[in-house]
MARROLO-153317 format. One record per atom (N, C-alpha, C): residue in three letters; x, y, z. Coordinates in pm, whole numbers, plus 50000, padded with zeros to 5 digits. Last residue first. Layout:
<pts>
{residu = Ala east = X north = Y up = Z}
...
</pts>
This chain:
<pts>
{residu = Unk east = 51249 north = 48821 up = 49974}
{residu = Unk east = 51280 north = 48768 up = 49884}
{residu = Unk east = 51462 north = 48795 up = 49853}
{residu = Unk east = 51157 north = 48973 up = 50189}
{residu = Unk east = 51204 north = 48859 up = 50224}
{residu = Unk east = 51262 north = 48788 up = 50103}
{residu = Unk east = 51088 north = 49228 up = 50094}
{residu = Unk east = 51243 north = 49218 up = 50169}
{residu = Unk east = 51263 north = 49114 up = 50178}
{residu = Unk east = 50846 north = 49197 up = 49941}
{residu = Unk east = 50957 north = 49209 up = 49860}
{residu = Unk east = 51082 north = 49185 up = 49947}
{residu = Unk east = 50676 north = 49149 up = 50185}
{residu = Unk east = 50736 north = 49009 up = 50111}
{residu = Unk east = 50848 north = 49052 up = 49991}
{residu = Unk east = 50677 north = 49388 up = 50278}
{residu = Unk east = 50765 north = 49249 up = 50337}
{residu = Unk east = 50794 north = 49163 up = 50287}
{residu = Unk east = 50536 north = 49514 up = 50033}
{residu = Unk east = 50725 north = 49535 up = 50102}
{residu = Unk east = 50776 north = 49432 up = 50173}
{residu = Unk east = 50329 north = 49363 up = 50078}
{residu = Unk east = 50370 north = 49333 up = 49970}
{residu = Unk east = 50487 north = 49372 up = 49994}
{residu = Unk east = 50270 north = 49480 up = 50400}
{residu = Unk east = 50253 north = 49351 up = 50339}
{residu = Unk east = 50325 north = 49370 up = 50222}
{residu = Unk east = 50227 north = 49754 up = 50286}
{residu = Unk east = 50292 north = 49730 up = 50408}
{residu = Unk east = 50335 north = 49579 up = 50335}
{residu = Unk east = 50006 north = 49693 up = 50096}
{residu = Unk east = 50124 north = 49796 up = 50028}
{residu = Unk east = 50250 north = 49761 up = 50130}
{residu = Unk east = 49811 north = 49669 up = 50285}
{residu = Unk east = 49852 north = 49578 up = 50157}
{residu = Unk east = 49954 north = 49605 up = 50114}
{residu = Unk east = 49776 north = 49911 up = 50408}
{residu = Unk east = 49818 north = 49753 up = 50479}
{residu = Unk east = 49831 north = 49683 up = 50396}
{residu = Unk east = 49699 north = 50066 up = 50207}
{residu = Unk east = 49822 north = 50070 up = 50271}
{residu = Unk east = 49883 north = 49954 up = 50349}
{residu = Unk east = 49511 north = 50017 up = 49961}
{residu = Unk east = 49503 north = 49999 up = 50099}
{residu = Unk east = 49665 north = 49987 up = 50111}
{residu = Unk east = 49439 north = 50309 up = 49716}
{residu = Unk east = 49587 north = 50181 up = 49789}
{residu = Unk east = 49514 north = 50104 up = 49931}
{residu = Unk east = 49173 north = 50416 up = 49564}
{residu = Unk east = 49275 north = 50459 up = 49667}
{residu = Unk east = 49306 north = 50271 up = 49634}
{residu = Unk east = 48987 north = 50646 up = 49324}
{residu = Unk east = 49040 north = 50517 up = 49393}
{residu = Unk east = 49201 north = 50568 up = 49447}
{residu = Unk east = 48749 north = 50814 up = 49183}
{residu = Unk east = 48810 north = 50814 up = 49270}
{residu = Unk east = 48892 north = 50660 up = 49342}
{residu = Unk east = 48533 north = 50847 up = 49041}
{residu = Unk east = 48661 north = 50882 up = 48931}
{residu = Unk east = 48736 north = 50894 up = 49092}
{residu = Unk east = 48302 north = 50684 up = 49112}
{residu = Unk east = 48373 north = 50740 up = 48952}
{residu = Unk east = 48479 north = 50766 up = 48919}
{residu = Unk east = 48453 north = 50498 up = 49378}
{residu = Unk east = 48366 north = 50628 up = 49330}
{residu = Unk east = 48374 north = 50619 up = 49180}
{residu = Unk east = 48621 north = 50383 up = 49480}
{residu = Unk east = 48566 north = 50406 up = 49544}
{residu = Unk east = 48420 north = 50518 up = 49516}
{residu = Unk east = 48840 north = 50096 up = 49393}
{residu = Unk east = 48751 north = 50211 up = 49331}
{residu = Unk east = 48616 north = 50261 up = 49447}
{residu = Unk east = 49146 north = 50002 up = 49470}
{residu = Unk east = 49004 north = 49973 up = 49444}
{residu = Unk east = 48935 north = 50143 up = 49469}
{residu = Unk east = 49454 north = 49812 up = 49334}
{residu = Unk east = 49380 north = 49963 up = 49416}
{residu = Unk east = 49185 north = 49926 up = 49390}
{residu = Unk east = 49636 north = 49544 up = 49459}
{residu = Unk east = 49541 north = 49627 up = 49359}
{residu = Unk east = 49463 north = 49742 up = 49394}
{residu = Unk east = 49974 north = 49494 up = 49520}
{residu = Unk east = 49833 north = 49535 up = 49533}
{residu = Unk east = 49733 north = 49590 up = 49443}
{residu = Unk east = 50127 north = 49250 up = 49266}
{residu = Unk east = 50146 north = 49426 up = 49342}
{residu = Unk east = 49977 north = 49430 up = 49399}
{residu = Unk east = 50128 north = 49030 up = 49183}
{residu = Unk east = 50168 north = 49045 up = 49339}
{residu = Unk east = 50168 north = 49153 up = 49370}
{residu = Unk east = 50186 north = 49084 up = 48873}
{residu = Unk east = 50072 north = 48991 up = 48952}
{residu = Unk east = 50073 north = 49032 up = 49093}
{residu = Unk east = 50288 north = 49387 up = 48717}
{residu = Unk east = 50323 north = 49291 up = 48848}
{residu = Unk east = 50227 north = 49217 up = 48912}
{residu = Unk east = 50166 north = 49543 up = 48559}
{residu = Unk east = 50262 north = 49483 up = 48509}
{residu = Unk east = 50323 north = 49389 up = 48581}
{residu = Unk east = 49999 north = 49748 up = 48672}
{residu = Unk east = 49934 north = 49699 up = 48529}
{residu = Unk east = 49984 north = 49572 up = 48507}
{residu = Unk east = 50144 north = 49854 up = 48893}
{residu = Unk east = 49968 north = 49788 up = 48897}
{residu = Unk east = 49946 north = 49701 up = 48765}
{residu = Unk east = 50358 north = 49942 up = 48764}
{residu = Unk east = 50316 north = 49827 up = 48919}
{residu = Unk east = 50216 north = 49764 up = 48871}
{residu = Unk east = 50221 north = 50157 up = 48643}
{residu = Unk east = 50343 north = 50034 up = 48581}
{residu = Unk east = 50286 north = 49919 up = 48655}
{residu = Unk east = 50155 north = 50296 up = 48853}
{residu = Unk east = 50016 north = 50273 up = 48774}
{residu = Unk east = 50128 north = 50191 up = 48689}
{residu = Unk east = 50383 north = 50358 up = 48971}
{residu = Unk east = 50311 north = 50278 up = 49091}
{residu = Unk east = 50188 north = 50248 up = 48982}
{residu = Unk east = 50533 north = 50527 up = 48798}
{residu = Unk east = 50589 north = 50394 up = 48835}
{residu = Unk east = 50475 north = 50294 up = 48915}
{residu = Unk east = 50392 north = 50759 up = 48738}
{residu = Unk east = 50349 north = 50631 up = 48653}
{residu = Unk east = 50482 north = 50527 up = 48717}
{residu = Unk east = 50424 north = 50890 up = 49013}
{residu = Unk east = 50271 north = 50792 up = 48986}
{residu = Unk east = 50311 north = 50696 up = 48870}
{residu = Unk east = 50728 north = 50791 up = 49103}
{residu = Unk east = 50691 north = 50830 up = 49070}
{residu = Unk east = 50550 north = 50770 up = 49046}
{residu = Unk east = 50816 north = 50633 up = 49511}
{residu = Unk east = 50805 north = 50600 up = 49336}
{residu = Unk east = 50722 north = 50682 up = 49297}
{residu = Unk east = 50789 north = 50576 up = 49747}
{residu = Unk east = 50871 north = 50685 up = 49731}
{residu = Unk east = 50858 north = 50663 up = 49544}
{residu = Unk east = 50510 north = 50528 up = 49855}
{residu = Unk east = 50613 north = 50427 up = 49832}
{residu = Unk east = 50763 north = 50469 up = 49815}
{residu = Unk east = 50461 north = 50711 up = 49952}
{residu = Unk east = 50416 north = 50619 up = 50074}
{residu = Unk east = 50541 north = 50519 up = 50003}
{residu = Unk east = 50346 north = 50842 up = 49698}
{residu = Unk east = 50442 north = 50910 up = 49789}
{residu = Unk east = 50454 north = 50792 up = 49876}
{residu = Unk east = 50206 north = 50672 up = 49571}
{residu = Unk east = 50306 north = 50657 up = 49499}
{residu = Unk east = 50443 north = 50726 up = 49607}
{residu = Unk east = 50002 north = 50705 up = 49747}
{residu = Unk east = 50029 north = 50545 up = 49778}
{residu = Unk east = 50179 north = 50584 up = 49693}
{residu = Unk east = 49945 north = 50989 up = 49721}
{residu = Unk east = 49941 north = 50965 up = 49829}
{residu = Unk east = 50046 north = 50839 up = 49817}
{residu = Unk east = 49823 north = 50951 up = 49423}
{residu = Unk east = 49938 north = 51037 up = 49425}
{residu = Unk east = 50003 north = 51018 up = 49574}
{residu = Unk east = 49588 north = 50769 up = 49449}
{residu = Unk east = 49712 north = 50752 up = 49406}
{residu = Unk east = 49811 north = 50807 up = 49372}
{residu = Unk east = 49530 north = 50761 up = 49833}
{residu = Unk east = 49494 north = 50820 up = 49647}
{residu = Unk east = 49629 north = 50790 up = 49600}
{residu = Unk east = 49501 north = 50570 up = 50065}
{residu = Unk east = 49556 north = 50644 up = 49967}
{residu = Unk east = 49518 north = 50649 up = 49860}
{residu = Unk east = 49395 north = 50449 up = 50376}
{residu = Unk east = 49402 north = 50406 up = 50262}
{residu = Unk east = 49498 north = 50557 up = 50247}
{residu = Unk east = 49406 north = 50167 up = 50585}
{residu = Unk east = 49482 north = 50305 up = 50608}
{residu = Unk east = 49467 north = 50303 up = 50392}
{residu = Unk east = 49202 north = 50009 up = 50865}
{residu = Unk east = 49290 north = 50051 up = 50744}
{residu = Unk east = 49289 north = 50168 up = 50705}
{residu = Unk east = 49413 north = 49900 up = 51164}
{residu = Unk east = 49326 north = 50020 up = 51117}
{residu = Unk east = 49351 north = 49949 up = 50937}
{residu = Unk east = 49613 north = 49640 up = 51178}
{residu = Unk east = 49485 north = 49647 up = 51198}
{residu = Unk east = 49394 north = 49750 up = 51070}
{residu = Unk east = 49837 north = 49813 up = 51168}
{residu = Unk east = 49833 north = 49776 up = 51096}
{residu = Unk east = 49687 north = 49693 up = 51098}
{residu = Unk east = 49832 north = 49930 up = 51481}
{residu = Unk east = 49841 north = 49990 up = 51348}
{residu = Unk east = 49791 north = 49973 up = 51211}
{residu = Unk east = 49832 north = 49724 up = 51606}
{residu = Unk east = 49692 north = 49764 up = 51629}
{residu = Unk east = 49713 north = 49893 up = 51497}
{residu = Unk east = 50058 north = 49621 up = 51557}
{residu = Unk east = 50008 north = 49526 up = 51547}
{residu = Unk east = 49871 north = 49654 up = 51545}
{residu = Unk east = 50252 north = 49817 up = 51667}
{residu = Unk east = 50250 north = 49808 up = 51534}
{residu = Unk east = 50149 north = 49733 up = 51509}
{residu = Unk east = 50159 north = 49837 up = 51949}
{residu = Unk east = 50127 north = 49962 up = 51872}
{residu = Unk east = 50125 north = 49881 up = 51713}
{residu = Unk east = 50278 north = 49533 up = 51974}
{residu = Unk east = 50134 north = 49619 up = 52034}
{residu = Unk east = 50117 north = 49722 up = 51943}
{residu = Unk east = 50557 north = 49653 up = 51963}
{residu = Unk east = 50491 north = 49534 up = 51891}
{residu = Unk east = 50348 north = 49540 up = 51877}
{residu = Unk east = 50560 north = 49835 up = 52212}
{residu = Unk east = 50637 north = 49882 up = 52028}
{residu = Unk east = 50543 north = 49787 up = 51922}
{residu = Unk east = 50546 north = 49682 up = 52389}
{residu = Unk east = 50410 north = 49768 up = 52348}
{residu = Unk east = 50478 north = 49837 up = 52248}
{residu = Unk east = 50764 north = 49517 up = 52403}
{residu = Unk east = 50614 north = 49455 up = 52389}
{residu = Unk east = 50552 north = 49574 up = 52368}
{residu = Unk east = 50963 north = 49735 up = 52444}
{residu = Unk east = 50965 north = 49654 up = 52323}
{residu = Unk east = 50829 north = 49590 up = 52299}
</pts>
């Protein structure tokens, strides 16, 4: 059980990104549900731009924002 906790903890450390066909799979939601998200929910993660025409999810954010949706 302590190194279950361990693993998750050094998991969630790394970051873990996604494109946005990737973050919409991760979430199980269609893309225009997760580009909705983004536009239409203060508290949804924001994606960031990594290029011209390239942006990704940080996943540890995405992790995070589910917890706080379960705790609600």
């Amino acid at each position: 059980m302590k190194q279950a906790v361990s693993d998750e903890l050094a998991r969630r450390k790394e970051r873990r990104y996604a494109r946005p066909t990737g973050a919409a799979q991760y979430l199980g939601v269609s893309l225009a549900t997760l580009w909705r998200w983004n536009a239409e929910r203060d508290d949804f993660p924001r994606p960031r731009k990594i290029g011209p025409r390239a942006t990704v999810w940080d996943l540890n954010e995405i992790d995070a924002w589910l917890d706080a949706q379960q705790a609600k």
